[in-house]
N, C-alpha and C positions, 0 to 999 in steps of 0.2 A: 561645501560640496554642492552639485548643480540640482537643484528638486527635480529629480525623473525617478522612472520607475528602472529596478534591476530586480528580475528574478528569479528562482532559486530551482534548479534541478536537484530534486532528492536522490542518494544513492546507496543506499541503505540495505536495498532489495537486489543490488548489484554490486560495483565498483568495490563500496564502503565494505564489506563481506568478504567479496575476492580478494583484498587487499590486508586485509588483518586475518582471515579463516581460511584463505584459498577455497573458497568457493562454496563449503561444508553448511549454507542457511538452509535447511530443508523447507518447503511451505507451508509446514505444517507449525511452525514456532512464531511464520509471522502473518498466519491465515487472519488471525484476531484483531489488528489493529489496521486491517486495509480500510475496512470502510472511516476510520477518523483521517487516515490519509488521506480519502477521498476528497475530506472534506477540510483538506491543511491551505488550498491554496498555491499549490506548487506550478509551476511552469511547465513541468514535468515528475513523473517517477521513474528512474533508470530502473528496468526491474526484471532484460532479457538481455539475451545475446554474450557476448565477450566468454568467459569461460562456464554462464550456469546450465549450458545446452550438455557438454562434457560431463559436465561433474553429478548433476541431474541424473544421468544414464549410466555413470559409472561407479558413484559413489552413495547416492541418494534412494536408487529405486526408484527414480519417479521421471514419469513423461512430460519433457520439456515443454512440446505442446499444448497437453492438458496443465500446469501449470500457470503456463499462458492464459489460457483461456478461464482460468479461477481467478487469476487477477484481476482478468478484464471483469467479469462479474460483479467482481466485490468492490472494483473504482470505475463505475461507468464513468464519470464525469472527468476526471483526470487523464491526461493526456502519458501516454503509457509508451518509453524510449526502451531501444534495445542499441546495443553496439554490434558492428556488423564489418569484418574484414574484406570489404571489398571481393574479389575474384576469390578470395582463401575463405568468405562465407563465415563458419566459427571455427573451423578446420584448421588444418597446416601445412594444406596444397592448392594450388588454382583447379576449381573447380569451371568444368563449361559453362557458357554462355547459358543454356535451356536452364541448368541447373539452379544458376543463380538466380536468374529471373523468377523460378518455381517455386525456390526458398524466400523470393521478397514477397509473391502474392501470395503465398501460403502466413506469411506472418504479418501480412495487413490483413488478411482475414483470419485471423485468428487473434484479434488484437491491439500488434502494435499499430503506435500513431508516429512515433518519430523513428527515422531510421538513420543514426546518427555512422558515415559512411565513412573509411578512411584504407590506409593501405600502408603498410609499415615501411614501406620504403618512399613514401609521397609519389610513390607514381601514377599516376592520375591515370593513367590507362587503363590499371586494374580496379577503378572504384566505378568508371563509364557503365558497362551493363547494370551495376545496382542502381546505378542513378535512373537509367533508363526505366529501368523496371518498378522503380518509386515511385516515379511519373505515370506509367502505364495501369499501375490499378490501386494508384492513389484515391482515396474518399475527399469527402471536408474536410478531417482531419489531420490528413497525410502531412508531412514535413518531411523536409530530405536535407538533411543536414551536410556539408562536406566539412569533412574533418582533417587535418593537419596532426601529424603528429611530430610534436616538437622537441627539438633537442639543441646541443652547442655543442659545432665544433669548427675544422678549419673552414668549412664549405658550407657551413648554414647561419647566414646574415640575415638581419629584419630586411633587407632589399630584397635576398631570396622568399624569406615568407610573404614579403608586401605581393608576390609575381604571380607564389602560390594561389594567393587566395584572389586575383583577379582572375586566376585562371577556372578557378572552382564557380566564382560569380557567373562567367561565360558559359562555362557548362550549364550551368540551371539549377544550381543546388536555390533551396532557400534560406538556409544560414549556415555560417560558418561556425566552427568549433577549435579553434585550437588546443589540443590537448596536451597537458605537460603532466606524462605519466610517470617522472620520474622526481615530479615537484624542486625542478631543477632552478625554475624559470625565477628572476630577480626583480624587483619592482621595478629599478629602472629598466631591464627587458621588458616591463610588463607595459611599461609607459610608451615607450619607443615600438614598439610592437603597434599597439591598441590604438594609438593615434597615428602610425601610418596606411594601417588596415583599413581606420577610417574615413581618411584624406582620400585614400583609392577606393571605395567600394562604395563610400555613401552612408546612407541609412539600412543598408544589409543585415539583421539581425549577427552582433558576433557572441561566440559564448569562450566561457573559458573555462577548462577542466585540469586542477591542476591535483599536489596529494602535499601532505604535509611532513615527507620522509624528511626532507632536511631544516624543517621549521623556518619555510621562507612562506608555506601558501596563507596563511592572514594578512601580511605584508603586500604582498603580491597581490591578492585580490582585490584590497585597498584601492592599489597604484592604476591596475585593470579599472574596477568602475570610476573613479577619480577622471579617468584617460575615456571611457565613454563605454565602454561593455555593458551589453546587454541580459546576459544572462550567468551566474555561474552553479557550477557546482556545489554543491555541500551537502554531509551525510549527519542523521541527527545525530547530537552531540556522545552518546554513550558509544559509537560504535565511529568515532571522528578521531583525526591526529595520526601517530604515530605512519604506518604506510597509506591509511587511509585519508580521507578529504576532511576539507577545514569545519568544524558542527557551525550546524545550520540553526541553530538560536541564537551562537554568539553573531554569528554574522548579521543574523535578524537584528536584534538588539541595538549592535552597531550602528548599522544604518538607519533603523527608528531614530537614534538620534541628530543623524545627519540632516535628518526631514527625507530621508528617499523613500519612496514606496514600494515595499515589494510585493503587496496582495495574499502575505502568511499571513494565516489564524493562530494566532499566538497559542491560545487555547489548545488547538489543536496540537500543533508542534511541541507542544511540554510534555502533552498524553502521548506523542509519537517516542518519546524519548523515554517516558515512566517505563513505558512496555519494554522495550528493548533492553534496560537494563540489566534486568535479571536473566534474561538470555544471554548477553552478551557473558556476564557472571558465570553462566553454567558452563560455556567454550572457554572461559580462563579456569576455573578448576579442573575440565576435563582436561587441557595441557592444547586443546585444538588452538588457541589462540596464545601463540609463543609472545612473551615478551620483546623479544627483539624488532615483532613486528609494531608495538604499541608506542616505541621510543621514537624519538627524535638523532636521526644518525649526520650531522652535515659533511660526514666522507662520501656524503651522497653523489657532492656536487661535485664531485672527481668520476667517482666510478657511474651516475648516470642511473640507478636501478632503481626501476620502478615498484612501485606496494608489490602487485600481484605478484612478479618478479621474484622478490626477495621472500614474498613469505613461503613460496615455488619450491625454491632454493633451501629453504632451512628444512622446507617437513623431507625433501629430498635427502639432504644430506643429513637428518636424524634416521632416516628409514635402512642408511647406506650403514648408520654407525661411525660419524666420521665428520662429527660437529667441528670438531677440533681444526676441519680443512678450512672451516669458515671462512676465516679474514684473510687467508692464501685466495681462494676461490676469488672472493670480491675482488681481489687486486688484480687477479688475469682478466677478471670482466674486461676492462678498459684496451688490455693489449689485443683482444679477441677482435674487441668492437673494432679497433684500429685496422688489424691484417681484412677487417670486411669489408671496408672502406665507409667505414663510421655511420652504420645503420640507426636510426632512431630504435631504441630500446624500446618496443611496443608487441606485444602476440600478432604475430606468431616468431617474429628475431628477437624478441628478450628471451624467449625460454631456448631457440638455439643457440645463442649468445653464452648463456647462464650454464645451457648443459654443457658446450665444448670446455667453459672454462673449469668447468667442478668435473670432466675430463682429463683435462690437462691436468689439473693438479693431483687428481686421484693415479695419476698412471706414471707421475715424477717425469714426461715426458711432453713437451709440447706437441701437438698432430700426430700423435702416436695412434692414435685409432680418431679418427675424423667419422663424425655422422651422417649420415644418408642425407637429411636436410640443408647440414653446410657444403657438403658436397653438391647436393641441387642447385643451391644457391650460387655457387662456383659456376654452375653451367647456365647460370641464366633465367632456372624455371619463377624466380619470387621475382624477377622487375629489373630494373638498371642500379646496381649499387648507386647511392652520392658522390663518392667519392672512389679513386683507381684502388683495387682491393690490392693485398701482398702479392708481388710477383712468384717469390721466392711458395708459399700454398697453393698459389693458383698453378703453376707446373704440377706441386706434388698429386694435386687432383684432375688437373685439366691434361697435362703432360706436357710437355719441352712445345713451346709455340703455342699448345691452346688457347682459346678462345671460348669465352661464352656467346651461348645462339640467342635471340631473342625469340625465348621460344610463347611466348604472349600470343603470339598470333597462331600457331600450333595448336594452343590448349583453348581457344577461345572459339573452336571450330562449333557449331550446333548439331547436336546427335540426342536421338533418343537413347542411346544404349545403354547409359547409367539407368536409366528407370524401370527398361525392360530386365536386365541384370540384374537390379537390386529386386526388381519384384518377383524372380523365376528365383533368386536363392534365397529369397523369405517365405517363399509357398503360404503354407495356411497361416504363419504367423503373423502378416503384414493384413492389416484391418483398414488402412488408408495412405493419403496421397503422402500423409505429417508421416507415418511409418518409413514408408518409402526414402524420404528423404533423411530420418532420420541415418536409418540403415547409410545412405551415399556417404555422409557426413563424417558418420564414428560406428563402421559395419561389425565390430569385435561387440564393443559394449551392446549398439543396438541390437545385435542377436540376442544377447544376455539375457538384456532387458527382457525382450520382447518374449523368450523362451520359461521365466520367471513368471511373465505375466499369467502367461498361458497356465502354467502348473498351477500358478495361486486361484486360477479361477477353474481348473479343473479339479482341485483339494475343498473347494467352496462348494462345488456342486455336488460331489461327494459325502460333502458332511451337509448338507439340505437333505438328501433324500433322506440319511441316515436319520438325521433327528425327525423330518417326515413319518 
């Protein structure tokens, strides 16, 4: 193998957690071992954005924000990555122009250093204002990464991906990511990909993000740095595999012996993993971390679903009562994806992909009750499907002749009125600009949140005076 350097994105603090726990790491289990992270070597820590803004405020009790900003603390030196849906933000709508722009300078100032950019339908239209806005109040350490998200089917060829990612080049991103969140992707993909990516683009930083659902991603990574990649993903080893990403010591180790350099402190990396362990431990006795999520499933590489996705899907259908629907459910995955015209399975179309299909199954009906989201989607609001969706749903939603509007340019208008809005119906509760947006984002939970906050600190001040 060629002596260069490949280096290692940790995800441990993200991805790696949403993928095995759905999202449930509080900061407070992994406050303890940042500063040896700090000092691991990493390329990056994934350790914002994708679903811990959600789960944060609706599971956790804790502000996204402030969370943020305890990380950055405790790793100054570490280059500190969030994932970021394009126009959909961390949300499951397009959000305005002003808005998006709002939410990228608010989390370079509060922060993040890479702002890894993508859009679940590859429509690059919807990722343009975050790029924009990357560049706008980027630091030193800014990076803007344009992301791919990958998938197979009739209409997605390595000629389509070689187009994508010239186009991304053009734009201004500074590296590219292809992401295979559904760890679908084969080494010969991995080959044939990675070396046409860099026959067209050059010296471009590429990274690659894949999961290890159907126990292709060690192989696969292999094939990627072998082929010339630059950087990948891996989450340490105790919280690695099953829906999550391939451990980042064995990868270390490996390439130690290849002679490649990747700039990990071994040292450090062993203590990243000591600690996690027994966390990890206390989410497998407490039942939060299902086994199914921890296995190796290769019916992956049919039905296409990704970690987050699946482990979605199970605490869903335990909560319904209705486990039993399981491997029914997974199987309409695929037919769902089809009638949509074969959307890459990535948040915010895995979990409406996921819901309509555990839907259909639950209701013994196909489109017997359709969702407000596939029905948007129907109309245009997520982007250009890839592929011509079902005739036959598109009627049942559109009606006899409809059409979808492209409504991209509608929703992209620039307005203040989300801000004046969210701040006239947060009144005293809203403390800042992060409130503010938090409320645009996820206005149910951020009320919660924010209404919690207030009582917890109005019961503190209560009990001061008292003991006073």
């Amino acid at each position: 193998m060629e002596q260069r350097k490949v280096q290692f994105t940790e995800t441990v603090l993200r991805d790696a957690n949403q993928s095995l726990m759905a999202t449930r790491l509080p900061y407070s289990d992994y406050k303890g071992i940042l500063s040896t992270m700090d000092q691991a070597g990493y390329y990056s820590v994934e350790c914002w954005g994708g679903a811990t803004f959600d789960s944060c405020l609706r599971y956790l009790g804790e502000d996204p924000w402030e969370r943020l900003r305890n990380i950055r603390e405790n790793m100054p030196n570490t280059r500190l990555q969030m994932l970021l849906r394009g126009q959909n933000l961390l949300g499951y709508k397009h959000y305005h122009d002003d808005v998006v722009e709002k939410f990228v300078e608010l989390s370079i100032k509060n922060g993040i250093d890479i702002i890894r950019i993508f859009d679940a339908l590859n429509d690059f239209r919807n990722i343009k204002t975050a790029l924009e806005a990357t560049k706008k109040y980027a630091n030193e350490r800014t990076i803007a990464s344009g992301c791919i998200s990958y998938t197979q089917s009739p209409v997605h060829t390595v000629s389509k991906y070689v187009e994508m990612c010239k186009e991304l080049k053009t734009m201004g991103f500074d590296t590219i990511c292809l992401k295979d969140m559904a760890g679908t992707m084969s080494p010969q993909e991995a080959e044939g990909l990675i070396k046409g990516i860099k026959d067209a683009i050059g010296d471009m930083p590429i990274i690659l993000h894949t999961h290890c659902t159907t126990g292709m991603a060690y192989m696969t990574l292999l094939a990627a740095i072998q082929s010339g990649v630059d950087v990948i993903d891996t989450a340490t080893s105790c919280f690695s595999n099953g829906t999550s990403q391939a451990a980042t010591e064995t990868l270390f180790y490996a390439l130690k012996q290849y002679g490649v350099e990747t700039g990990l402190n071994e040292e450090a990396i062993n203590k990243v993993n000591d600690y996690f362990k027994p966390i990890k431990q206390k989410y497998i006795d407490s039942g939060l971390i299902n086994p199914k999520s921890m296995g190796t499933d290769s019916q992956a590489l049919v039905y296409k679903v990704p970690g987050g996705m699946l482990s979605n899907m199970i605490a869903n259908l335990k909560d319904l009562n209705a486990m039993d629907k399981f491997d029914e459910a997974l199987t309409e995955i695929p037919a769902v994806r089809k009638d949509l015209g074969y959307p890459p399975l990535v948040t915010p179309l895995s979990q409406m992909v996921g819901n309509q299909a555990v839907t259909n199954v639950l209701m013994g009906e196909r489109y017997k009750q359709i969702s407000k989201e596939i029905k948007n989607y129907f109309k245009g609001e997520y982007g250009i499907a890839p592929a011509p969706v079902s005739r036959e749903l598109a009627e049942k939603i559109l009606g006899e002749g409809g059409k979808p509007v492209d409504c991209r340019i509608e929703d992209s208008k620039r307005t203040g009125e989300d801000f004046a809005a969210a701040r006239e119906a947060l009144g005293d509760l809203c403390r800042s600009e992060e409130d503010v947006m938090s409320y645009i984002c996820f206005p149910d939970q951020a009320r919660k949140f924010f209404e919690e906050r207030k009582a917890k600190e109005e019961n503190m001040a209560v009990y001061t005076i008292e003991e006073a």
